[in-house]
KETI-976007 format. One record per residue: residue number from 1; residue in one letter; x, y, z of N, C-alpha, C, O in turn. Coordinates in Angstrom, 1 decimal, padded with zeros to 4 digits, always signed. Layout:
residues N
<r><nr>NUM</nr><rest>a</rest><n_x>X</n_x><n_y>Y</n_y><n_z>Z</n_z><ca_x>X</ca_x><ca_y>Y</ca_y><ca_z>Z</ca_z><c_x>X</c_x><c_y>Y</c_y><c_z>Z</c_z><o_x>X</o_x><o_y>Y</o_y><o_z>Z</o_z></r>
...
END
This chain:
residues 64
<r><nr>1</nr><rest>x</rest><n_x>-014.5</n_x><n_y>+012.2</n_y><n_z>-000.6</n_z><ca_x>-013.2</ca_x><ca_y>+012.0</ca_y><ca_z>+000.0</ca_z><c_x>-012.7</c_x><c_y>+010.6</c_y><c_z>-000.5</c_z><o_x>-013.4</o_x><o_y>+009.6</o_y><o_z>-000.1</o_z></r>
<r><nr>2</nr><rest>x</rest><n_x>-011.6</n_x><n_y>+010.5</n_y><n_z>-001.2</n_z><ca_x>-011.3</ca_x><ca_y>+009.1</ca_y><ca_z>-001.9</ca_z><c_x>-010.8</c_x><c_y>+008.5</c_y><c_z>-000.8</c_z><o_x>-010.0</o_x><o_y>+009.3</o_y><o_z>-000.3</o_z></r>
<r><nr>3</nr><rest>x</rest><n_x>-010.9</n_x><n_y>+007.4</n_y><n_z>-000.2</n_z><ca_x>-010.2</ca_x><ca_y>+006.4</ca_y><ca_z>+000.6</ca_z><c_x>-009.2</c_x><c_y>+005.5</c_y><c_z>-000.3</c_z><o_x>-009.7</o_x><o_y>+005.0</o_y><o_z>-001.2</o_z></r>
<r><nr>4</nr><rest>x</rest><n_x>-007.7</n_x><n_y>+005.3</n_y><n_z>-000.1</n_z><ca_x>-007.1</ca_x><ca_y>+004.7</ca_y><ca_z>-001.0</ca_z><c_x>-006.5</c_x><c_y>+003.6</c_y><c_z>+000.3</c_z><o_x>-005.7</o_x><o_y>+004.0</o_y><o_z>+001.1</o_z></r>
<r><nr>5</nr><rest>x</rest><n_x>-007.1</n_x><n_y>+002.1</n_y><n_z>+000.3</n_z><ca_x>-006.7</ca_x><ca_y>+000.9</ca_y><ca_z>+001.4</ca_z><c_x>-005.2</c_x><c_y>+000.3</c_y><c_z>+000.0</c_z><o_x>-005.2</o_x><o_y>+000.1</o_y><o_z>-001.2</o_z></r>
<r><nr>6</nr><rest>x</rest><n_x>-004.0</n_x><n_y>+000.2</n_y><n_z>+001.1</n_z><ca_x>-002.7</ca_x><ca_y>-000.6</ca_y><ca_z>+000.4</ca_z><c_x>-002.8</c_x><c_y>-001.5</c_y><c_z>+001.1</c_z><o_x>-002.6</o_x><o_y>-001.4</o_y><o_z>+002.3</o_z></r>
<r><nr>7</nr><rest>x</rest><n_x>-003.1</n_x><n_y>-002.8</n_y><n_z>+000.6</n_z><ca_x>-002.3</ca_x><ca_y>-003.9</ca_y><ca_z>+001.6</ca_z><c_x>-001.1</c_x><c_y>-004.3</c_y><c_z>+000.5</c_z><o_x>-001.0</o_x><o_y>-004.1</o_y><o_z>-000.7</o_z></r>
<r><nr>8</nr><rest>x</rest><n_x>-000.3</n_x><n_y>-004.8</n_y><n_z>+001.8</n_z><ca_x>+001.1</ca_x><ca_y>-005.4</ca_y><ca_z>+001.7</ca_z><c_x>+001.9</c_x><c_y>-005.9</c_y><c_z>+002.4</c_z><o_x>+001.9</o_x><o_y>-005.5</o_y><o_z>+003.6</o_z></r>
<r><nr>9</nr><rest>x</rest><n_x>+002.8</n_x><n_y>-006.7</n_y><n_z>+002.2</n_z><ca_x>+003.8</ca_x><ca_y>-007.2</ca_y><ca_z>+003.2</ca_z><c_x>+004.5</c_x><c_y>-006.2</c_y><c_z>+003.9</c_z><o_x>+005.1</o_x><o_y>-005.2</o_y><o_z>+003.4</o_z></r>
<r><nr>10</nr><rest>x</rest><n_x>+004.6</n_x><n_y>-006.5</n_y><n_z>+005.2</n_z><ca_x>+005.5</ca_x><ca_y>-005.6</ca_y><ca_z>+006.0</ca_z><c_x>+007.0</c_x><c_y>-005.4</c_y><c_z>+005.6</c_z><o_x>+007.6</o_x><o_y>-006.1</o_y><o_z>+004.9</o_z></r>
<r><nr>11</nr><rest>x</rest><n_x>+007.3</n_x><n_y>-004.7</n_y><n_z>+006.1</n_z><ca_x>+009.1</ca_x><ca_y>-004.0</ca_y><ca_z>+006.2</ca_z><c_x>+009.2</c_x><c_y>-003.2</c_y><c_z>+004.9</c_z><o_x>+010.3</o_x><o_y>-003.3</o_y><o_z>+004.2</o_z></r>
<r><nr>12</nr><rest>x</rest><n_x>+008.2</n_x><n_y>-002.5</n_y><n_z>+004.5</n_z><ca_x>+008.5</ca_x><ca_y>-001.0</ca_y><ca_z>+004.1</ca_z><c_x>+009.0</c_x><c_y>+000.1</c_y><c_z>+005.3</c_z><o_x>+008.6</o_x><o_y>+000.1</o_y><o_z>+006.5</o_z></r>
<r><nr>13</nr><rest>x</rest><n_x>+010.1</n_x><n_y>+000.9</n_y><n_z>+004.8</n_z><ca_x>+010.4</ca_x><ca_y>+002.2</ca_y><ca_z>+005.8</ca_z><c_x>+009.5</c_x><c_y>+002.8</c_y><c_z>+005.5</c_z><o_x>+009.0</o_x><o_y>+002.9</o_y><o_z>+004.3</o_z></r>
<r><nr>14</nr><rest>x</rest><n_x>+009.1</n_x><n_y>+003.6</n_y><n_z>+006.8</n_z><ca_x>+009.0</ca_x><ca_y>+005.2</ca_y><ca_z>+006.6</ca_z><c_x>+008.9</c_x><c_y>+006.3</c_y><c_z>+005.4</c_z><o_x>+008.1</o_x><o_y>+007.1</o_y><o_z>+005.1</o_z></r>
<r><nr>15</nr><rest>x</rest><n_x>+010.2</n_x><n_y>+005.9</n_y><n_z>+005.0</n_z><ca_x>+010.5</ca_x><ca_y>+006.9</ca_y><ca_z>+003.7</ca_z><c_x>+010.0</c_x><c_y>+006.1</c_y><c_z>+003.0</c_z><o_x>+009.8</o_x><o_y>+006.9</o_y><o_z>+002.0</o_z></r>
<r><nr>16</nr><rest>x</rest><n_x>+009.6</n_x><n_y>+005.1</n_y><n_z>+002.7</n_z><ca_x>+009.5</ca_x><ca_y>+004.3</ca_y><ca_z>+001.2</ca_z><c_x>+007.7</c_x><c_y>+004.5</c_y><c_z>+001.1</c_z><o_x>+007.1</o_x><o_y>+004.3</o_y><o_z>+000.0</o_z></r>
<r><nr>17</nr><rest>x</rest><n_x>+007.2</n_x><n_y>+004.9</n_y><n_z>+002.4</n_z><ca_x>+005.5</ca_x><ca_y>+005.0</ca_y><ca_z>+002.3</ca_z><c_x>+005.2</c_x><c_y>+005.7</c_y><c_z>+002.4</c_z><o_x>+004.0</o_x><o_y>+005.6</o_y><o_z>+002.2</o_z></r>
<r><nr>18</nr><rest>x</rest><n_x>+005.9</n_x><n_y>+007.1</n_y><n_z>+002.5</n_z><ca_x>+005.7</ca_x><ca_y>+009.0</ca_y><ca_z>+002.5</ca_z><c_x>+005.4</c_x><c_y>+009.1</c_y><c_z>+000.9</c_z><o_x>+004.5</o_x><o_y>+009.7</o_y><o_z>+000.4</o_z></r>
<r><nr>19</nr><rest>x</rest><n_x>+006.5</n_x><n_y>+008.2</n_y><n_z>+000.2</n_z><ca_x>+007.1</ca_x><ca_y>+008.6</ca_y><ca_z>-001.1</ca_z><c_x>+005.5</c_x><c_y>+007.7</c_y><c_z>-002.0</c_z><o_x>+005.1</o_x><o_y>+008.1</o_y><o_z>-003.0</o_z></r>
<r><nr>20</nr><rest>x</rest><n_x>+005.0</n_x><n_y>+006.5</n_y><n_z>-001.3</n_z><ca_x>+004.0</ca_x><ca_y>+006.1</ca_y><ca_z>-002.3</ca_z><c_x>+002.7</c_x><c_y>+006.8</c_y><c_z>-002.0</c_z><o_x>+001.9</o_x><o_y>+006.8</o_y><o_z>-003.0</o_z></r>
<r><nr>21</nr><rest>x</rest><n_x>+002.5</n_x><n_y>+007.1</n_y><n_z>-001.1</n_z><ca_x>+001.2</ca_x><ca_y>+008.1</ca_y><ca_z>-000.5</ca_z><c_x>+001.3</c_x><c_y>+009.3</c_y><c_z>-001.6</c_z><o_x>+000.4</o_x><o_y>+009.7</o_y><o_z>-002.4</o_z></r>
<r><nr>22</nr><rest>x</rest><n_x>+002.6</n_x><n_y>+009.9</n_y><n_z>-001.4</n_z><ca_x>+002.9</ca_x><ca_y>+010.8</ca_y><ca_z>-001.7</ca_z><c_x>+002.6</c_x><c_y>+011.2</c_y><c_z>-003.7</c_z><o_x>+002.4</o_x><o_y>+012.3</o_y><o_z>-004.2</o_z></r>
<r><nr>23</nr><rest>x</rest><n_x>+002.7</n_x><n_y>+010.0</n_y><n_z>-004.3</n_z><ca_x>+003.0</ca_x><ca_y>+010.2</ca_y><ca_z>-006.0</ca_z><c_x>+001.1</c_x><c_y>+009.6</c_y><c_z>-005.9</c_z><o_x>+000.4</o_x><o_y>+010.2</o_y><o_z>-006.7</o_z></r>
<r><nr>24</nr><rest>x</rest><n_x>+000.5</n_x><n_y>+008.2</n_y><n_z>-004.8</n_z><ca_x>-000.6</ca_x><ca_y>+008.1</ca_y><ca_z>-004.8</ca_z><c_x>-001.7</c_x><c_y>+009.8</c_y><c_z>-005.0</c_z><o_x>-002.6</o_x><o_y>+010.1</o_y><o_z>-005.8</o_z></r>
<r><nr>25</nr><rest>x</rest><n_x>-001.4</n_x><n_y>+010.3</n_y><n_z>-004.4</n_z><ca_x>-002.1</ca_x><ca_y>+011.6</ca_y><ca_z>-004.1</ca_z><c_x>-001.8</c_x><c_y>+012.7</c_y><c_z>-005.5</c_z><o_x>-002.6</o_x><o_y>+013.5</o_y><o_z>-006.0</o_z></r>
<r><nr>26</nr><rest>x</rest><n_x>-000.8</n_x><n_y>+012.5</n_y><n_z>-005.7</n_z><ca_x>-000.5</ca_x><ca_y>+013.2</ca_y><ca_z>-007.0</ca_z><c_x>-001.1</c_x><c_y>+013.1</c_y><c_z>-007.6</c_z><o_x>-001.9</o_x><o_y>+014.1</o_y><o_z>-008.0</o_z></r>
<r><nr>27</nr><rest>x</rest><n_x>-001.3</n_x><n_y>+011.4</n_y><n_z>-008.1</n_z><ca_x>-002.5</ca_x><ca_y>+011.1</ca_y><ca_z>-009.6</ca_z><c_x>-003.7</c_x><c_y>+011.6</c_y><c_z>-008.8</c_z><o_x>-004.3</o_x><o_y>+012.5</o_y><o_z>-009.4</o_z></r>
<r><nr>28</nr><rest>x</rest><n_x>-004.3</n_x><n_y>+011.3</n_y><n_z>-007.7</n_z><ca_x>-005.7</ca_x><ca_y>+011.7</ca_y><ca_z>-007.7</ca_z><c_x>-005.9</c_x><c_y>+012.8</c_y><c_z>-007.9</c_z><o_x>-007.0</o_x><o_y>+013.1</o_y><o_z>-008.4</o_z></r>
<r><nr>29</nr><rest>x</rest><n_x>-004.9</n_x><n_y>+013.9</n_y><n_z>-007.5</n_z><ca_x>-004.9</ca_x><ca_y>+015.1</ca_y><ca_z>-008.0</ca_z><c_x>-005.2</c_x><c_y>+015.3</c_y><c_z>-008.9</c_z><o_x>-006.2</o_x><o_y>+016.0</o_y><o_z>-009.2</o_z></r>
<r><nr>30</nr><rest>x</rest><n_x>-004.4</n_x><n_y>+014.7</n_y><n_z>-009.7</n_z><ca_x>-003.9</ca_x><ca_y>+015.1</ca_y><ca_z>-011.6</ca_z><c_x>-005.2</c_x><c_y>+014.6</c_y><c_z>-012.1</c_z><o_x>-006.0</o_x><o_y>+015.4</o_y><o_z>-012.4</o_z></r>
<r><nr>31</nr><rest>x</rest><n_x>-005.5</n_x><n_y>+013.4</n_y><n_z>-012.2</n_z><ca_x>-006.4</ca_x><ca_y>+012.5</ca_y><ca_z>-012.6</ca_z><c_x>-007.7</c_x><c_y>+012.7</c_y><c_z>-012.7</c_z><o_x>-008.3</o_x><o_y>+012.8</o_y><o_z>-013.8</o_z></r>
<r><nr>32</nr><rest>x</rest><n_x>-008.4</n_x><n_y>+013.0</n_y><n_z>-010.6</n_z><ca_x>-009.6</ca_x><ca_y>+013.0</ca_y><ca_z>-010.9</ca_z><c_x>-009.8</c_x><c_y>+014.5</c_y><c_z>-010.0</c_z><o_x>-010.5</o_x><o_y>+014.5</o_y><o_z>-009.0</o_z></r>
<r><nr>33</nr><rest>x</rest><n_x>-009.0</n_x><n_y>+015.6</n_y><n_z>-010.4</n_z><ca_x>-009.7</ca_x><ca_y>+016.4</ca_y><ca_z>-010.0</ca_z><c_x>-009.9</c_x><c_y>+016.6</c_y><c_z>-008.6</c_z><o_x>-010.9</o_x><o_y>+017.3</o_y><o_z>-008.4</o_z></r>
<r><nr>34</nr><rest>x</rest><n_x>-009.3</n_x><n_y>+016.0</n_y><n_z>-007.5</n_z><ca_x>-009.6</ca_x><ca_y>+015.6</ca_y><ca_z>-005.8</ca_z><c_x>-008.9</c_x><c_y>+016.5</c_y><c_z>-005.6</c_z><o_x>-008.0</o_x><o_y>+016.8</o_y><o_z>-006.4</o_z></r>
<r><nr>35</nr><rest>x</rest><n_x>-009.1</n_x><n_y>+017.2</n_y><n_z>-004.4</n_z><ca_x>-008.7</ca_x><ca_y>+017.9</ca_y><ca_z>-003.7</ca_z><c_x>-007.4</c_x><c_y>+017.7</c_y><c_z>-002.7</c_z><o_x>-007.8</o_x><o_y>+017.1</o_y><o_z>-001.7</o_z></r>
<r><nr>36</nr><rest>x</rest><n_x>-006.1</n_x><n_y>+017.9</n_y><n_z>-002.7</n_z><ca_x>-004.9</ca_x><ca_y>+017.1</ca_y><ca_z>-001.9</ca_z><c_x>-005.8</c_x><c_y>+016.5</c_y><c_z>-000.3</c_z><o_x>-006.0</o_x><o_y>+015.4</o_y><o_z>+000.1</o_z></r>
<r><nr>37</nr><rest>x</rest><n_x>-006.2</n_x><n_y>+017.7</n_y><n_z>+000.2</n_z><ca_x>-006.2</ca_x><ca_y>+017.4</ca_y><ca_z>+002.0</ca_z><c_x>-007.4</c_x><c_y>+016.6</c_y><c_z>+002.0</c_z><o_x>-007.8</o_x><o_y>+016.1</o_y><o_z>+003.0</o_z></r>
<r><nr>38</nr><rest>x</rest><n_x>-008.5</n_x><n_y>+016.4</n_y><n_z>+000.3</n_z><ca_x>-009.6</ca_x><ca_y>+014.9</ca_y><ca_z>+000.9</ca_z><c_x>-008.8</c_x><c_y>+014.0</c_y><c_z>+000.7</c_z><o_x>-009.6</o_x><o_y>+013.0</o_y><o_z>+000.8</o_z></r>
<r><nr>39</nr><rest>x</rest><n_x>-007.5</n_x><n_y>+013.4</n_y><n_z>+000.4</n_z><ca_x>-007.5</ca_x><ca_y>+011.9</ca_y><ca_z>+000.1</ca_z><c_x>-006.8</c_x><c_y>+011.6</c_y><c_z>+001.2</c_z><o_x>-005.8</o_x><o_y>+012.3</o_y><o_z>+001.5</o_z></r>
<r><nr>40</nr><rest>x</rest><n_x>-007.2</n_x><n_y>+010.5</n_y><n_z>+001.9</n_z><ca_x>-007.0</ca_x><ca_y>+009.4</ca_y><ca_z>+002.8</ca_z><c_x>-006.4</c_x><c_y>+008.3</c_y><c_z>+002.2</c_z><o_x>-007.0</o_x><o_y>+007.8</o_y><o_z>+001.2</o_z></r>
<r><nr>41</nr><rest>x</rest><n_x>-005.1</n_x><n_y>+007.6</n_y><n_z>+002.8</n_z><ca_x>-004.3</ca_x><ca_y>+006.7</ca_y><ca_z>+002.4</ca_z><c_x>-004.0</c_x><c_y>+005.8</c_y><c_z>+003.5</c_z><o_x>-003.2</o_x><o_y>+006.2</o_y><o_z>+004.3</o_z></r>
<r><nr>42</nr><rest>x</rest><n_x>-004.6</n_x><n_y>+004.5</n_y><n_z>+003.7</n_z><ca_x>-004.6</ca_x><ca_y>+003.6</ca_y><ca_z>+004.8</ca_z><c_x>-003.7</c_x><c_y>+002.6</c_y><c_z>+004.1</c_z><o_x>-003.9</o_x><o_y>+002.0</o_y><o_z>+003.0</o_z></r>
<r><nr>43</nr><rest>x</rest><n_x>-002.5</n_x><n_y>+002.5</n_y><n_z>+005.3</n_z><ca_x>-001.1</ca_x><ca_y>+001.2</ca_y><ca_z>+004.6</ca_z><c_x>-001.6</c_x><c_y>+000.3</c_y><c_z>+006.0</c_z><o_x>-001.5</o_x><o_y>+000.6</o_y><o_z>+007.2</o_z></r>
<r><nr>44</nr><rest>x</rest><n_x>-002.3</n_x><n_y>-001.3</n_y><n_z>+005.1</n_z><ca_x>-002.4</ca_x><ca_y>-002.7</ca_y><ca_z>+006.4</ca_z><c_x>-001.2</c_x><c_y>-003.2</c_y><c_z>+005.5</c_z><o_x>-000.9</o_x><o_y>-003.1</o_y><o_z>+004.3</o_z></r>
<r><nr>45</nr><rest>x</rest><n_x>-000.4</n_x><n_y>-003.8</n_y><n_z>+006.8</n_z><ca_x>+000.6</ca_x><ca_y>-004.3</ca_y><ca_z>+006.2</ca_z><c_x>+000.7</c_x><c_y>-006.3</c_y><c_z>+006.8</c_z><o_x>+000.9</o_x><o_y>-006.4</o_y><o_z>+008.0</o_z></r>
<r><nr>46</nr><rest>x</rest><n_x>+000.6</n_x><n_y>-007.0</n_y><n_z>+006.4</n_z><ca_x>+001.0</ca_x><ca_y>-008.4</ca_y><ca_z>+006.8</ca_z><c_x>+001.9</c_x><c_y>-008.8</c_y><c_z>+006.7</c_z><o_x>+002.9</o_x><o_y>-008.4</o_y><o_z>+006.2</o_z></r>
<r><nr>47</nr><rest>x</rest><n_x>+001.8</n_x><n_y>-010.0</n_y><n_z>+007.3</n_z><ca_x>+003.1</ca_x><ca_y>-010.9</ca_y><ca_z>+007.6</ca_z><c_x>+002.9</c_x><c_y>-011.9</c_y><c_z>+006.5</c_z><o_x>+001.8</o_x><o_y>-012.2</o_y><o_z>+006.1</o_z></r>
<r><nr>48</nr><rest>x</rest><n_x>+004.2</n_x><n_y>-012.5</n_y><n_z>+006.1</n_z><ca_x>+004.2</ca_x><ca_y>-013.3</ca_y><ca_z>+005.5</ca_z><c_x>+003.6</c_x><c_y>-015.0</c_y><c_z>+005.7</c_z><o_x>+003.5</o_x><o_y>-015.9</o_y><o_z>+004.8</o_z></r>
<r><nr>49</nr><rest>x</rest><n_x>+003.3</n_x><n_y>-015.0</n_y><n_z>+006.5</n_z><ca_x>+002.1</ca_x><ca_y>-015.9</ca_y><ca_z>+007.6</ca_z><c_x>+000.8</c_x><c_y>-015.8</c_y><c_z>+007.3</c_z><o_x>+000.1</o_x><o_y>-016.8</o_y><o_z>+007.4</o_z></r>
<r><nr>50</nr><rest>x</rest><n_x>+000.1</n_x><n_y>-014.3</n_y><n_z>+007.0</n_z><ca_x>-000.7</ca_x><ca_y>-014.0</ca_y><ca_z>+006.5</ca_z><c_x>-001.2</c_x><c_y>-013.7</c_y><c_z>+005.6</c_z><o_x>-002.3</o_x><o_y>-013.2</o_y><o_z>+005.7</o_z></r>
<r><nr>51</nr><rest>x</rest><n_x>-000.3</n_x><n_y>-013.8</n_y><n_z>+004.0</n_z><ca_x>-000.6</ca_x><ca_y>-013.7</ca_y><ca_z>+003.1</ca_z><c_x>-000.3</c_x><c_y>-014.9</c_y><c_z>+002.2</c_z><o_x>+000.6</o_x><o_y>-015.6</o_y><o_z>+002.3</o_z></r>
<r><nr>52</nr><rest>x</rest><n_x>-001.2</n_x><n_y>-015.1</n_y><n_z>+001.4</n_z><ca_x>-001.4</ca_x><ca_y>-015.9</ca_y><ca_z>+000.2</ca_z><c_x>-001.4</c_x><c_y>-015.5</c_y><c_z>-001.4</c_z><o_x>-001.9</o_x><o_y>-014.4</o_y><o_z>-001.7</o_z></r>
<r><nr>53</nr><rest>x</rest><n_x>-000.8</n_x><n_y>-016.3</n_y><n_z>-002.4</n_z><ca_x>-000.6</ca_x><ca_y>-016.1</ca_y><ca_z>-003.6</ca_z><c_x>-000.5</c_x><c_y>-017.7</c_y><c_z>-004.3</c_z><o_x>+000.2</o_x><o_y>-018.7</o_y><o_z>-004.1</o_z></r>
<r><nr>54</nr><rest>x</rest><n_x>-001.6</n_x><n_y>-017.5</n_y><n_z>-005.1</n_z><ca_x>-001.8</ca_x><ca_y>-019.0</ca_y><ca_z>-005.8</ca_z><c_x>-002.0</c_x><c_y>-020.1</c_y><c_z>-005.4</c_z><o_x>-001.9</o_x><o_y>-021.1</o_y><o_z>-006.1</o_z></r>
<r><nr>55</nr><rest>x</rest><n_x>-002.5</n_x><n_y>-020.2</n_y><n_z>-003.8</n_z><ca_x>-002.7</ca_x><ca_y>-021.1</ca_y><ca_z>-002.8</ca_z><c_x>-001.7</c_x><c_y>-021.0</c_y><c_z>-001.7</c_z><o_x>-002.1</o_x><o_y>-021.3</o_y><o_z>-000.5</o_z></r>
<r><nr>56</nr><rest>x</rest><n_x>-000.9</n_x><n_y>-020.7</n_y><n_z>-001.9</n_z><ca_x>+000.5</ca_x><ca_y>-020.6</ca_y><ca_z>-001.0</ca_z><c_x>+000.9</c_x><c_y>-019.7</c_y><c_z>-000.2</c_z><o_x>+000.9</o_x><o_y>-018.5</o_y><o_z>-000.6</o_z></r>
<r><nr>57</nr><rest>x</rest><n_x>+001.1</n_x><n_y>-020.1</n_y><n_z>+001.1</n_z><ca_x>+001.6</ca_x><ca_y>-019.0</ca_y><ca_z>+001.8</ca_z><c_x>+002.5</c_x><c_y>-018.1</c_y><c_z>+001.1</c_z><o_x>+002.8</o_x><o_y>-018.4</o_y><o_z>-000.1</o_z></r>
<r><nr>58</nr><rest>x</rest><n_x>+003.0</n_x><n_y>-017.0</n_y><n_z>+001.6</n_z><ca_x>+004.0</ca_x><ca_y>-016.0</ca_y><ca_z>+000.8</ca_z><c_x>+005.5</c_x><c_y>-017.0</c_y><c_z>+001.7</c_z><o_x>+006.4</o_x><o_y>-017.6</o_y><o_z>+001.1</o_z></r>
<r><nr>59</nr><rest>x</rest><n_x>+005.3</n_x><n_y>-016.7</n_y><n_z>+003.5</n_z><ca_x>+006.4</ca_x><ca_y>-018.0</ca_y><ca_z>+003.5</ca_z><c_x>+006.7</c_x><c_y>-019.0</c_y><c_z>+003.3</c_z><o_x>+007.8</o_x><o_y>-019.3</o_y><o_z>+003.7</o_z></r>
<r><nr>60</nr><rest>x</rest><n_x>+006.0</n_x><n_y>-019.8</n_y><n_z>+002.5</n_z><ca_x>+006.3</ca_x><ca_y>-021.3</ca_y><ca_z>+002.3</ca_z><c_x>+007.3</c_x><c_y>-021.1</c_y><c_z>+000.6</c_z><o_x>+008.1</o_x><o_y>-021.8</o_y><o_z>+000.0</o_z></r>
<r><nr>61</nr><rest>x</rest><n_x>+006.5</n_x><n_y>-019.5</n_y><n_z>+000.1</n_z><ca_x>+007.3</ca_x><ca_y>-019.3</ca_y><ca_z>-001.4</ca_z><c_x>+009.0</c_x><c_y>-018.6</c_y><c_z>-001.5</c_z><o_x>+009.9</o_x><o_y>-018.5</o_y><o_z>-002.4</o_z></r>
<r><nr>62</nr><rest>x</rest><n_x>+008.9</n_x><n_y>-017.9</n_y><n_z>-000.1</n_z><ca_x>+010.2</ca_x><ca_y>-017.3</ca_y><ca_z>+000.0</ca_z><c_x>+011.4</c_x><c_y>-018.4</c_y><c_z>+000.6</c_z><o_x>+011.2</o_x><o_y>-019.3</o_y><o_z>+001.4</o_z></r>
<r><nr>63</nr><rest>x</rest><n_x>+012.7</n_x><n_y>-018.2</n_y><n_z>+000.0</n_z><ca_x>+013.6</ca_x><ca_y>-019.1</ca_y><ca_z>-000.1</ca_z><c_x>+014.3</c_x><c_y>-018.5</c_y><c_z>+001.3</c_z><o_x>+014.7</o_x><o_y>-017.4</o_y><o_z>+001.5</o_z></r>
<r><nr>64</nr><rest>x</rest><n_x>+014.3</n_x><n_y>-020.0</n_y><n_z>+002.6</n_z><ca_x>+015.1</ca_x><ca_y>-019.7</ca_y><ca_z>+003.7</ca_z><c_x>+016.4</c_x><c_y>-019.8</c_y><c_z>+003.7</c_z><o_x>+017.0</o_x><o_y>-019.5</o_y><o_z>+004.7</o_z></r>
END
């Protein structure tokens, strides 16, 4: 059963994580032969407080 973990910053909709689960599952399909109803898709999402890139907060890089 493939487990596929997304992290990412928060304020994705609804629709916008149906639709990446959704094309995610395709390729495992297509790809490796998986079965639709084994693949598991876990979205952690963080705060910009919580994430880092190049040393830097992601808030300290976004323009207030």
């Amino acid at each position: 059963m493939p487990m596929v973990q997304i992290t990412m910053l928060e304020g994705r909709t609804a629709d916008q994580k149906r639709k990446i689960a959704k094309r995610i599952t395709d390729v495992l399909v297509e790809e490796a032969g998986t079965r639709r109803d084994a693949i598991v898709i876990a979205f952690h999402e963080v705060s910009k407080e919580s994430y880092a890139s190049a040393g830097e907060l992601i808030i300290d890089k976004t323009p207030k």
